[in-house]
C-alpha positions in Angstrom: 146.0 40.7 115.2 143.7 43.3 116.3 146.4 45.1 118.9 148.6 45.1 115.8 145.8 47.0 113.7 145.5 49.1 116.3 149.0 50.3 116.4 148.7 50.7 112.7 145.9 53.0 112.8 147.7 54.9 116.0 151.0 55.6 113.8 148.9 56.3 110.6 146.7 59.1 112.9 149.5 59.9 114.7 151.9 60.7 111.7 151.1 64.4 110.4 148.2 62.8 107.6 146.9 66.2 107.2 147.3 66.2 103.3 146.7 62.7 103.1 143.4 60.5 102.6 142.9 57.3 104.5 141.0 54.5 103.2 138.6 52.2 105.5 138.5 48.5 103.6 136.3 45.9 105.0 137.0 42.6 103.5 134.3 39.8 103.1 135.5 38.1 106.3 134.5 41.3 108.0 138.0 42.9 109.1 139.0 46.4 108.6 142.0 47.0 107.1 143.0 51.2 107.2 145.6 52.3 104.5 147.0 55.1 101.8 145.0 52.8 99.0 142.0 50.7 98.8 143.0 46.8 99.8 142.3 44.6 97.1 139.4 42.6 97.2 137.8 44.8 99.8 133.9 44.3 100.1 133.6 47.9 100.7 136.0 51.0 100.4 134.9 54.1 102.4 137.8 57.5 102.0 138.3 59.5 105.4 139.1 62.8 104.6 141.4 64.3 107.4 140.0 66.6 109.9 141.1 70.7 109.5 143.9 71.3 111.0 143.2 73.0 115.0 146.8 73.8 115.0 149.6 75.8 113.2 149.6 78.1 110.2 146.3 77.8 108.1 145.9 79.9 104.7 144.1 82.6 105.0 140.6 82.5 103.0 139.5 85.1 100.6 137.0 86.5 103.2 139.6 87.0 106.1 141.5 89.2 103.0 138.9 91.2 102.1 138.1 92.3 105.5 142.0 92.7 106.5 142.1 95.4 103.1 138.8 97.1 104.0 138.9 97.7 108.1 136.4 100.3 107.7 133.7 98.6 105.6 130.6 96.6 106.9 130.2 92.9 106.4 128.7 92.2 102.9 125.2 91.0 105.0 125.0 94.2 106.9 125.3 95.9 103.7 123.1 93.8 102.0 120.1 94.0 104.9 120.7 98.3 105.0 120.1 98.0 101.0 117.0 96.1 101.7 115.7 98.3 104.5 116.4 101.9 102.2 114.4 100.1 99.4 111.1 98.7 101.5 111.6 102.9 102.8 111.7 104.4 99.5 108.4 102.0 98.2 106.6 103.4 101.5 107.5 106.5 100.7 106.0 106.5 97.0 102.7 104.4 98.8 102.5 107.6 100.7 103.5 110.1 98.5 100.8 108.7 95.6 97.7 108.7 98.5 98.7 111.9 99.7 98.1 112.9 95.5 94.5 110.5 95.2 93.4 112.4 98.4 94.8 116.0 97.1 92.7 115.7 93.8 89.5 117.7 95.2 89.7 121.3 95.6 90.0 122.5 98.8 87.0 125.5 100.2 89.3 128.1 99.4 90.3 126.9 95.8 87.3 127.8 94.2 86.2 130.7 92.9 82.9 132.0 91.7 82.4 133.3 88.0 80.7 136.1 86.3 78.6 134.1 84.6 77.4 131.6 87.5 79.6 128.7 88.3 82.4 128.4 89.9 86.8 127.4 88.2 89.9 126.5 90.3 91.7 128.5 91.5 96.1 128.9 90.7 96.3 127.5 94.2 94.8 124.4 93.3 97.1 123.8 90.6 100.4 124.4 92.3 99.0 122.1 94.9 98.4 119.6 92.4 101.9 120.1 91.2 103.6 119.4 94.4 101.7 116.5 94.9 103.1 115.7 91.4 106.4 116.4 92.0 106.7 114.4 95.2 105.1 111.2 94.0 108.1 111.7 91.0 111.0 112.0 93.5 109.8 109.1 95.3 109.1 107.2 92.4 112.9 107.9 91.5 114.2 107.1 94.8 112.8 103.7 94.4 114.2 103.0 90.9 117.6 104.0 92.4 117.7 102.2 95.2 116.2 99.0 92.8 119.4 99.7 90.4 121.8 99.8 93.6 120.8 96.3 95.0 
C-alpha cells in the first residue's frame, strides 16, 4: 500500500501542480492520504500550497515595473533615508542658527556708544547684527518646515 502512495504522491509532485493546492488527510487509523480535495472522514486536513515556481516565465511584480520605467531614479529606501538625513541637517541647522542668536543678544565693545548726557545706547551695528541673526534662525526655521512637508 505504502509503495503505491508513494507513486501517487511522485505523479501528483511530478505533474506541473503549480496552480494547484494539495491536501494532506490523515485518517483516524493514522494513514495519509494526499489529494486535489480533503478525504472524507479525515481526522485532520492540512492545504500545501505549491512552492514558487524556480523555472520559466514568472510575472513581473509591480516593483520590477517601476524600476524598469524609472532607470535613473534611486530605490524608494535610498530616497526615503536622503529625506531623513536633509531633515535631522535642516533641525541642526536651526539648533545652531537660534544659539548663534541667544549668544548674539549682548552688545559687542564696539556697539556701544556713550551719550551726552552720561550713559551709554547701541549702536546701528548692533541692530543689523541682531537682524542677521534674525534672518538666519528664519531661513533655517523654513528649511525645516520644507523638508517636514516633503517627507
Amino acid at each position: 500500500m505504502k509503495p503505491c502512495l508513494i507513486a501517487i504522491v511522485l505523479a501528483v509532485g511530478a505533474f506541473d501542480a503549480g496552480a494547484q493546492t494539495i491536501f494532506k488527510s490523515t485518517m483516524p487509523d493514522g494513514k495519509v492520504v494526499y489529494g486535489e480535495k480533503p478525504a472524507p472522514g479525515a481526522q485532520k486536513v492540512d492545504k500545501l500550497e505549491p512552492p514558487p515556481a524556480t523555472t520559466g516565465v514568472t510575472p513581473v511584480t509591480p516593483e520590477e515595473k517601476a524600476r524598469a520605467a524609472n532607470p535613473g531614479k534611486k530605490p524608494a529606501v535610498a530616497a526615503t533615508a536622503a529625506r531623513e538625513r536633509e531633515a535631522e541637517e535642516a533641525r541642526v541647522q536651526l539648533q545652531k542658527a537660534e544659539a548663534a542668536r541667544d549668544a548674539g543678544k549682548e552688545p559687542l565693545a564696539d556697539e556701544r556708544v556713550g551719550r551726552a548726557g552720561g550713559g551709554t545706547r547701541l549702536t546701528e551695528e548692533y541692530f543689523a547684527r541682531q537682524k542677521t541673526l534674525d534672518d538666519a534662525v528664519d531661513t533655517a526655521r523654513k528649511r525645516v518646515e520644507q523638508t517636514q512637508r516633503d517627507r
